[in-house]
C-alpha positions in Angstrom: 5.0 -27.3 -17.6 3.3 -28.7 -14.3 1.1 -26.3 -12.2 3.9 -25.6 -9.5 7.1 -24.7 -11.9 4.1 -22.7 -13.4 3.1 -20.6 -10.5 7.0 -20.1 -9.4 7.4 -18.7 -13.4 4.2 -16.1 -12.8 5.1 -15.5 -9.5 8.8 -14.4 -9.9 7.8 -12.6 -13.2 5.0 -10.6 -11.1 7.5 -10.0 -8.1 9.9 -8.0 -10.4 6.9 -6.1 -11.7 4.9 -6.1 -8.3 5.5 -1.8 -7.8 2.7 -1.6 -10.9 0.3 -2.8 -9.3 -1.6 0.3 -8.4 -0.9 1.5 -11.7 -3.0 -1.1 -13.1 -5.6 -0.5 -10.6 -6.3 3.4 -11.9 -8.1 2.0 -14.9 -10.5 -0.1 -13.3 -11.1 3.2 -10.6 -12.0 5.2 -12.8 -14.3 2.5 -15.2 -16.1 2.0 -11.2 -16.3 5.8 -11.3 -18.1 6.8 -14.7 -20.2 3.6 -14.5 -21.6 3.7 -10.9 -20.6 6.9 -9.5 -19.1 8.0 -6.2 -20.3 8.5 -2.9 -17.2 11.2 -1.9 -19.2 14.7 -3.0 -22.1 15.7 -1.6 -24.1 17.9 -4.6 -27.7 19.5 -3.4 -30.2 21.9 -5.8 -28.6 23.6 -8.9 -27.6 26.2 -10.0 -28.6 28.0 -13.7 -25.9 29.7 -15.8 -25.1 31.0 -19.8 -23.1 27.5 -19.4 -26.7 25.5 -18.3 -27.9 23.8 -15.6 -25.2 22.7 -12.9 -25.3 20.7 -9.5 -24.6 22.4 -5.9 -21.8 21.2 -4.1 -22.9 20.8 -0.4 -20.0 19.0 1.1 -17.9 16.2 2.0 -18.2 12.3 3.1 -16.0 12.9 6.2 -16.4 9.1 7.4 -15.1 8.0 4.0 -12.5 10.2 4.1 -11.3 9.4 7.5 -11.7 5.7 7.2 -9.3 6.2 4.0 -6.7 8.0 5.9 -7.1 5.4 8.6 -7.2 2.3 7.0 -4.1 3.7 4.6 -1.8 5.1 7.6 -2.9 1.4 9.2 -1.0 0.4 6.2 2.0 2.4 6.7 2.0 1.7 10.6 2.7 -2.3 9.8 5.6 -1.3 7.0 7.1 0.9 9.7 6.8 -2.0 12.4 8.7 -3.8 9.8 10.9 -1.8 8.2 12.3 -0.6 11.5 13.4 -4.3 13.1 14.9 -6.1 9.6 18.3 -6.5 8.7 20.3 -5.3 5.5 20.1 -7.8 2.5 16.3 -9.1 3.1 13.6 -8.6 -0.1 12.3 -4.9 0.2 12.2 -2.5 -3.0 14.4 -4.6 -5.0 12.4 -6.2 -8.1 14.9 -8.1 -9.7 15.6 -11.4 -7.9 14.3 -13.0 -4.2 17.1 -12.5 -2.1 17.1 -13.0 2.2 20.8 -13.3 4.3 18.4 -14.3 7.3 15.4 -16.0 7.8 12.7 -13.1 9.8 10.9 -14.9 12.2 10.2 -12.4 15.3 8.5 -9.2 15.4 5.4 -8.5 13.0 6.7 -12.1 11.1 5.8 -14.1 14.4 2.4 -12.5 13.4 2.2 -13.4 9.6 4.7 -14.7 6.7 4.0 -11.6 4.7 3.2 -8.3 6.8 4.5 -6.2 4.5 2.5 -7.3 1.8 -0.7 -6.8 4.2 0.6 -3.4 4.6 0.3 -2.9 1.2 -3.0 -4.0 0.7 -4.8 -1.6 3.2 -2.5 1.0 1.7 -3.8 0.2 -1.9 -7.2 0.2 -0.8 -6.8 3.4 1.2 -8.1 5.2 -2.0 -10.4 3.1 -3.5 -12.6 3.5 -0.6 -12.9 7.2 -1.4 -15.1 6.2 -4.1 -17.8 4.9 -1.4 -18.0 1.7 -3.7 -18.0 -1.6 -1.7 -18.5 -4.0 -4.4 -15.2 -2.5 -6.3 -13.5 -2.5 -2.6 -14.5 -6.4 -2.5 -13.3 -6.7 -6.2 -9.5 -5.2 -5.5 -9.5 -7.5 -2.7 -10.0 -10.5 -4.2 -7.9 -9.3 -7.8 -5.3 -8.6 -4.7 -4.9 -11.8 -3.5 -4.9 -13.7 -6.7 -1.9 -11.0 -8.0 -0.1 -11.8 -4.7 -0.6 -15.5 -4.6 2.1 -16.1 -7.3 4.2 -13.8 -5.1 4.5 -15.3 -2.4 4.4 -18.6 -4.2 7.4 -18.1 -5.7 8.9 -16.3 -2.6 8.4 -19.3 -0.1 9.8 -21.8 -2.8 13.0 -19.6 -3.1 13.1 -19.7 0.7 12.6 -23.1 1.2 15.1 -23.8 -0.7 17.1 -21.4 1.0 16.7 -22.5 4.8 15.0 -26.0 4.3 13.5 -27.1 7.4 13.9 -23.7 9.7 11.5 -21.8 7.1 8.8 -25.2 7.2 8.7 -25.4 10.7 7.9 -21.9 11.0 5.4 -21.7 8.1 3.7 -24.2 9.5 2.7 -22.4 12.7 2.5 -18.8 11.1 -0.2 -17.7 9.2 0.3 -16.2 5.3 -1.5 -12.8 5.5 -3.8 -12.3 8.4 -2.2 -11.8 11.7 -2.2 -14.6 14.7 -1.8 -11.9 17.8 -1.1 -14.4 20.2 2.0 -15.7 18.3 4.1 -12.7 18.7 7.6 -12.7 19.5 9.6 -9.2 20.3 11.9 -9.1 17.5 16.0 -9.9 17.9 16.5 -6.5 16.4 15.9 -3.0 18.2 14.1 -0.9 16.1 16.3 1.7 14.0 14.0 5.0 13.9 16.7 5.9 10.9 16.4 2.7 8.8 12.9 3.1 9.3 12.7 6.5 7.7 14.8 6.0 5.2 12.7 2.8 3.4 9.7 4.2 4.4 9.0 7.8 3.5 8.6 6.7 -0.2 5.7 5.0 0.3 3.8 7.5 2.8 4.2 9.9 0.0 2.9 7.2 -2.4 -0.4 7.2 -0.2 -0.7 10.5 -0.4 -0.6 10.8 -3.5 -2.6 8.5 -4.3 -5.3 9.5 -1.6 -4.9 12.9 -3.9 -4.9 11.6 -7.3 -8.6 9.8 -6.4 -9.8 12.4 -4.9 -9.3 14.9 -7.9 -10.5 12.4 -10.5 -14.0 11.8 -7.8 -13.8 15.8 -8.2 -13.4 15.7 -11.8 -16.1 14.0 -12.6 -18.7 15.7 -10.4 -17.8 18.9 -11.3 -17.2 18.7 -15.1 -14.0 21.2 -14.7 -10.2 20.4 -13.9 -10.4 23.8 -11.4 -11.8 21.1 -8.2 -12.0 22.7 -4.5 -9.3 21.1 -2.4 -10.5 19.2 0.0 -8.8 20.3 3.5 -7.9 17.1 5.5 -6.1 15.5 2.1 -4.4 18.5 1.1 -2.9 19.1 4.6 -2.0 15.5 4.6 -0.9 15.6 1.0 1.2 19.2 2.1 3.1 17.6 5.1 3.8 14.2 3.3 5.7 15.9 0.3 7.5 17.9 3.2 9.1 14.8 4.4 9.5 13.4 1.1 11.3 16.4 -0.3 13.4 16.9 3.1 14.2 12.9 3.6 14.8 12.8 -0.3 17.5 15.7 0.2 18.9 13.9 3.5 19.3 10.4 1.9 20.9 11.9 -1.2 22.8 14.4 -0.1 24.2 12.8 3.6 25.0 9.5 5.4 22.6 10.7 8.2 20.3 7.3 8.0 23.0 4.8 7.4 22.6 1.9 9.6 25.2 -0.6 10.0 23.4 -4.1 9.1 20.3 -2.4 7.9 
């Protein structure tokens, strides 16, 4: 098999299978975790009980914590600048074959050929920078890129062969993953505030919870019990992103509120 009919075979076979992803990552969070520690939970002096000898908690890392929720809401901000302007029938949560009615050019894909996969990457590394860990943050990035690769690999030969010269000629002038600001076109669309909602509010509650998730195993391990404080800005944010999960989840299911003809 030559190296290109390779990549496109990894690359579709990692497409259907690209919503594990962060699943894979929890291993290697929590190996960066008992092995170098966390920099998340502040413990001073200690304290002396019938149960021994036992660390002080003395607070939070607020920067760490708001550059997580910044840097994963970033995230969410360019799926919703996205999800909000394309049509019905493009690649979004399907897994099980490349599929696009229309080539995207305009909006945040006069920025980059793939801004929903950047998205996803400050979204994924939302919680890993809980840990406080900047060698692991540098690690993800690079295991991201090399995951994604195939990807889009196997995405841009499906769509060259799809739209031929249309898709080259704009490939050539748009940049894979980081964004060329001066390239961008207003979109042919107008944005659909229900489309939007409706293939996004799955994945805000994925970042909370797995903002939440890293934060209780950082807490776990400091304080040697599964009873943890709650930490208040994450379990606000945690509280009023399972609201609009639960509610849009009972919408989308139960009404045809947020269906958008041609989105």
């Amino acid at each position: 098999m030559i190296l290109k009919e390779k990549f496109k075979k990894e690359g579709d076979f990692l497409f259907r299978y690209r919503s594990y992803l962060p699943l894979a990552i929890i291993p290697m969070f929590l190996l960066c975790l008992w092995s170098f520690g966390q920099n998340l939970i502040y413990m001073q002096g200690f304290t002396i009980s019938l149960m021994g000898v036992s660390p002080m908690f003395s607070g939070y890392n607020i920067t760490l914590i708001l550059l997580a929720l910044f840097i994963g809401l970033l995230g969410q901000f360019v799926r919703i600048l996205v999800a909000g302007y394309v049509p019905r029938d493009t690649s979004g949560r399907n897994t099980k074959e490349q599929k696009a009615s229309v080539l995207n050019t305009t909006g945040m894909y006069s920025l980059c050929r793939n801004p929903l996969y950047l998205g996803n990457f400050l979204m994924m590394l939302s919680p890993i920078i809980l840990l406080g860990n900047w060698l692991f943050a540098l690690v993800f990035a690079l295991g991201f890129w090399l995951y994604y690769e195939r990807i889009i690999y196997a995405e841009e030969a499906f769509l060259t062969q799809k739209f031929g010269e249309e898709y080259l000629a704009w490939a050539k002038n748009t940049p894979a993953f980081l964004p060329n600001f001066k390239a961008y076109k207003k979109s042919e669309l107008d944005f659909s505030m229900k489309s939007m909602l409706k293939r996004e509010y799955h994945s805000l509650f994925g970042l909370a919870v797995s903002l939440g998730f890293a934060y209780y195993m950082i807490a776990l391990y400091v304080f040697r019990s599964f009873k943890v404080p709650l930490e208040p800005i994450l379990s606000v944010f945690f509280v009023l992103c399972a609201v609009i999960y639960v509610t849009m989840l009972i919408l989308v299911k139960k009404t045809k509120l947020f269906e958008v003809e041609g989105r």
